[in-house]
MARGU-347379 format. One record per residue (C-alpha): residue in three letters; residue number from 1; x, y, z. Coordinates in Angstrom, 1 decimal. Layout:
BEGIN
{resn: ala | resi: NUM | x: X | y: Y | z: Z} $
...
END
This chain:
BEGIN
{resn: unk | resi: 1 | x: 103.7 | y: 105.4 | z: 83.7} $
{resn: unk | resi: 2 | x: 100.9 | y: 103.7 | z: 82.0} $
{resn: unk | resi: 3 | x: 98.7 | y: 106.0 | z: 79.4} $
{resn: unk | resi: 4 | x: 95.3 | y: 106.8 | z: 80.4} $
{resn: unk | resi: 5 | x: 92.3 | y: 108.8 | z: 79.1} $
{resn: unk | resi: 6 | x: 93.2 | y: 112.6 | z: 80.4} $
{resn: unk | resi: 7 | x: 90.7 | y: 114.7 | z: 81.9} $
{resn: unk | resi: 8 | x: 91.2 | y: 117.7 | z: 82.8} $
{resn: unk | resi: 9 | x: 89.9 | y: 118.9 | z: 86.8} $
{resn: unk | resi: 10 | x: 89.4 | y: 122.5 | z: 87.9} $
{resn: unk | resi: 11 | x: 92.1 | y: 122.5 | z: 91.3} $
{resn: unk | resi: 12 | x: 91.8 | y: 125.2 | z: 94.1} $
{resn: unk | resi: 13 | x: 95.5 | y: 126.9 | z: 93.8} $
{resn: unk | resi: 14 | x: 95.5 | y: 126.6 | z: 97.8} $
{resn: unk | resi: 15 | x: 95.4 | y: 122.2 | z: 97.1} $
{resn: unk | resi: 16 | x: 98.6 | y: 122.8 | z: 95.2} $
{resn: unk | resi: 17 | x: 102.5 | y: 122.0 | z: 96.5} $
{resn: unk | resi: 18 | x: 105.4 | y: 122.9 | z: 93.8} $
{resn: unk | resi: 19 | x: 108.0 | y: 120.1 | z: 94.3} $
{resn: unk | resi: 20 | x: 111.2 | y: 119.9 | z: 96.0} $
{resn: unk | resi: 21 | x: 113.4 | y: 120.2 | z: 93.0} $
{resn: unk | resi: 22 | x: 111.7 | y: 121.1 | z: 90.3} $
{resn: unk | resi: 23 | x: 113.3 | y: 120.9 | z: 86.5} $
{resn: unk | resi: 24 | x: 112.7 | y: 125.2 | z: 86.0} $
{resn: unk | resi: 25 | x: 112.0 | y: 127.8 | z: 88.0} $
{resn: unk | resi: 26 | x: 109.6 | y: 130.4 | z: 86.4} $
{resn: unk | resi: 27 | x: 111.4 | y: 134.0 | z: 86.2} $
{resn: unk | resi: 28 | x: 109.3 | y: 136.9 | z: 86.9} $
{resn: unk | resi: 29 | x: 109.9 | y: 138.1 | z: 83.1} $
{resn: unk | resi: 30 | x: 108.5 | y: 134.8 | z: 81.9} $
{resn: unk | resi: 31 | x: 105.2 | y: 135.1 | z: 84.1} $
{resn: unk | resi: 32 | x: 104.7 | y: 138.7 | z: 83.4} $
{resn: unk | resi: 33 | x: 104.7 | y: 137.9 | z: 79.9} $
{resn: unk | resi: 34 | x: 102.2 | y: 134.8 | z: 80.2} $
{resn: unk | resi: 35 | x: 99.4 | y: 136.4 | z: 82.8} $
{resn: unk | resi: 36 | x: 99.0 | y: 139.1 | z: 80.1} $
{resn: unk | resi: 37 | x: 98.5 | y: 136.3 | z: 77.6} $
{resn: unk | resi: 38 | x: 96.5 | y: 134.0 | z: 79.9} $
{resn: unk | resi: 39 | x: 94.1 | y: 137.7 | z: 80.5} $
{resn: unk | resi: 40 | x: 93.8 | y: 138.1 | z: 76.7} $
{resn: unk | resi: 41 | x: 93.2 | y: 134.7 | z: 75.4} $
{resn: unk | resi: 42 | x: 92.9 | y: 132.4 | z: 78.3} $
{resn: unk | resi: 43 | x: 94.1 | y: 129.2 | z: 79.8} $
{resn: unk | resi: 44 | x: 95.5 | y: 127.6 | z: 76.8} $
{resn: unk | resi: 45 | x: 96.8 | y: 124.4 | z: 78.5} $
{resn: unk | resi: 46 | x: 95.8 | y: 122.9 | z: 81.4} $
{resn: unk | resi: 47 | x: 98.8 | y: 122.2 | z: 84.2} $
{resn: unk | resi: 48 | x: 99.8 | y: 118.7 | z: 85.8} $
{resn: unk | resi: 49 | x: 99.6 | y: 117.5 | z: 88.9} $
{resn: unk | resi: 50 | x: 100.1 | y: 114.1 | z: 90.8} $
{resn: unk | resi: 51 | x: 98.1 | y: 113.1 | z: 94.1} $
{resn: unk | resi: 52 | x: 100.0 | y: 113.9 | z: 97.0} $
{resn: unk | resi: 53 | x: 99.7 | y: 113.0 | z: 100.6} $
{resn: unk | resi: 54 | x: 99.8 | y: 115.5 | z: 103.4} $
{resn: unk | resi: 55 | x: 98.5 | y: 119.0 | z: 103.8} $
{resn: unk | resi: 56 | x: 98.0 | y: 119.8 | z: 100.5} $
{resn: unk | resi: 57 | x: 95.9 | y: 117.4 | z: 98.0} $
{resn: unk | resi: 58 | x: 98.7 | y: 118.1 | z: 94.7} $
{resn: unk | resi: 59 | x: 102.4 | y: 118.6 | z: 93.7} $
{resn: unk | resi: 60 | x: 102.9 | y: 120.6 | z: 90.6} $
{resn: unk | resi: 61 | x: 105.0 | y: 118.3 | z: 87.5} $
{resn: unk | resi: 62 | x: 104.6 | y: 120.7 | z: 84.8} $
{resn: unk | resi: 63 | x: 102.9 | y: 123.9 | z: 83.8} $
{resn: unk | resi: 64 | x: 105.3 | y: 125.8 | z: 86.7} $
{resn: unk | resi: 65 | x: 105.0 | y: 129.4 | z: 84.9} $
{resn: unk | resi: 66 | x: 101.0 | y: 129.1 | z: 84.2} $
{resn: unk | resi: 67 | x: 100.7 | y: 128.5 | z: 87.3} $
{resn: unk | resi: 68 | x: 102.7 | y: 131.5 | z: 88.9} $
{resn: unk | resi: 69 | x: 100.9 | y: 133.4 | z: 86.1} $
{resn: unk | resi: 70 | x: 97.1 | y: 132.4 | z: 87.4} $
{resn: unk | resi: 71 | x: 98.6 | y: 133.2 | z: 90.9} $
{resn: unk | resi: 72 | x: 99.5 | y: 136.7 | z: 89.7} $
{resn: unk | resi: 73 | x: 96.0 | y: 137.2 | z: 88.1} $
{resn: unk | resi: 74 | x: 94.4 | y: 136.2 | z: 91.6} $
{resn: unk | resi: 75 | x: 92.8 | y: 132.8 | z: 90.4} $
{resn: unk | resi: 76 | x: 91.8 | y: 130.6 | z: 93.1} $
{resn: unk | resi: 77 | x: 91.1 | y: 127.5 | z: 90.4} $
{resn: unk | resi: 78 | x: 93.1 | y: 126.3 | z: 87.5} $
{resn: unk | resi: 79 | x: 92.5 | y: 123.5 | z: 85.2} $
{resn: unk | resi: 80 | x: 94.5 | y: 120.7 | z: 85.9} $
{resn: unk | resi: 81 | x: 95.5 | y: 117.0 | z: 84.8} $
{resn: unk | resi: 82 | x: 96.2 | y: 115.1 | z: 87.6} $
{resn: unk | resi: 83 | x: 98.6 | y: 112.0 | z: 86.3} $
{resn: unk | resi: 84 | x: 99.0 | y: 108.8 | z: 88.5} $
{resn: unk | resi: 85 | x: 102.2 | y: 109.1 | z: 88.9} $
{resn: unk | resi: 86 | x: 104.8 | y: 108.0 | z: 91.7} $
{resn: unk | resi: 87 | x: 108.0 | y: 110.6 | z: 92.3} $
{resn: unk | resi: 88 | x: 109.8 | y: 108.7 | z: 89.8} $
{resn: unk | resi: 89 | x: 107.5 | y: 108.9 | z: 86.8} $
{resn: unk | resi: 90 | x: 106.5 | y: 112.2 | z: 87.6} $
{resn: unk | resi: 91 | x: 110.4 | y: 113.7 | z: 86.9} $
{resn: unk | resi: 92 | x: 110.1 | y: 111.8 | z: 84.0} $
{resn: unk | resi: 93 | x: 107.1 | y: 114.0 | z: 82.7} $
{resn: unk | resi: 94 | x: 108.3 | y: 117.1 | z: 84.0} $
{resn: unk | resi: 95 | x: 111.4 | y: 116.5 | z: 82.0} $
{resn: unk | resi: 96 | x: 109.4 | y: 115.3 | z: 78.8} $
{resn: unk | resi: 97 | x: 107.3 | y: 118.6 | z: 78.7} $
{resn: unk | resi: 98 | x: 110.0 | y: 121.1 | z: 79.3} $
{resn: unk | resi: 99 | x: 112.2 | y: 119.5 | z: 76.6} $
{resn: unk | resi: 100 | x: 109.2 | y: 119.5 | z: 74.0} $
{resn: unk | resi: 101 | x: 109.3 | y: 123.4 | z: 75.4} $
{resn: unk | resi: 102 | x: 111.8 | y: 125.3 | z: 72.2} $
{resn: unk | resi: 103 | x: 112.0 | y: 129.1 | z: 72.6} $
{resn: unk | resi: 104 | x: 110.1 | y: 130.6 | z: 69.5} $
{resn: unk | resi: 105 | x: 112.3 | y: 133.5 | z: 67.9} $
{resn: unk | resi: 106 | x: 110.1 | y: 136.7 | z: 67.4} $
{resn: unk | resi: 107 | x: 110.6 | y: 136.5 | z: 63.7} $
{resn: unk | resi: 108 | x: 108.7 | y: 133.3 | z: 63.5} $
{resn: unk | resi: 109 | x: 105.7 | y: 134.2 | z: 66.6} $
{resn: unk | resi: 110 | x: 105.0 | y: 137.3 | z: 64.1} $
{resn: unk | resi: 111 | x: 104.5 | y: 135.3 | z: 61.0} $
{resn: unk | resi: 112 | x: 102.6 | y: 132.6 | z: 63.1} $
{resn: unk | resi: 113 | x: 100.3 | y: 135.5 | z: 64.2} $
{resn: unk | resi: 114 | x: 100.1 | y: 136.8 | z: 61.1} $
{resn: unk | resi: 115 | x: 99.2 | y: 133.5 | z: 59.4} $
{resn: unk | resi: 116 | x: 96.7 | y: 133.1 | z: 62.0} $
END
């Protein structure tokens, strides 16, 4: 996949397919968690997306849990980046952005808040 300029595009949820075999499933835990975050501070990160064909425009390569979260706070739009990407390359960055992904112990998210 070659690098481009990324801009982000605000995507109807309804345009939106998840893939076949996606790398993570969101648990309901994990999206509780992140639409009460999303409602405090916002959208933090946009998802991404590829251009599909058929009867929806977009299937989902990363951002699977923001997504379920702006579901669950009844958005009908979410920012997006939509990557040209083939099936191929877009495993590829579904599996580059959920290893960058590390669990962050509580000890360390308080003193990051803290610091803040």
């Amino acid at each position: 996949m070659k690098q481009h300029k990324l801009t982000v595009e605000i995507i109807p949820l309804a345009q939106i397919a998840w893939p076949a075999n996606p790398i993570r499933r969101p648990t309901k835990e994990a999206v509780d968690r992140l639409a009460e975050s999303i409602a405090a501070l916002g959208l933090l990160q946009p998802i991404g997306l590829r251009a599909i064909q058929g009867p929806v425009a977009f299937e989902l390569i990363y951002g699977g849990q923001r997504l379920a979260a702006a579901k669950k706070l009844g958005w009908s739009e979410i920012p997006a980046v939509v990557l040209a990407a083939n099936a191929e390359d877009a495993a590829a960055a579904a599996l580059a952005e959920n290893r960058v992904r590390e669990a962050m112990n509580p000890v360390a998210e308080g003193a990051r808040v803290r610091e803040g």
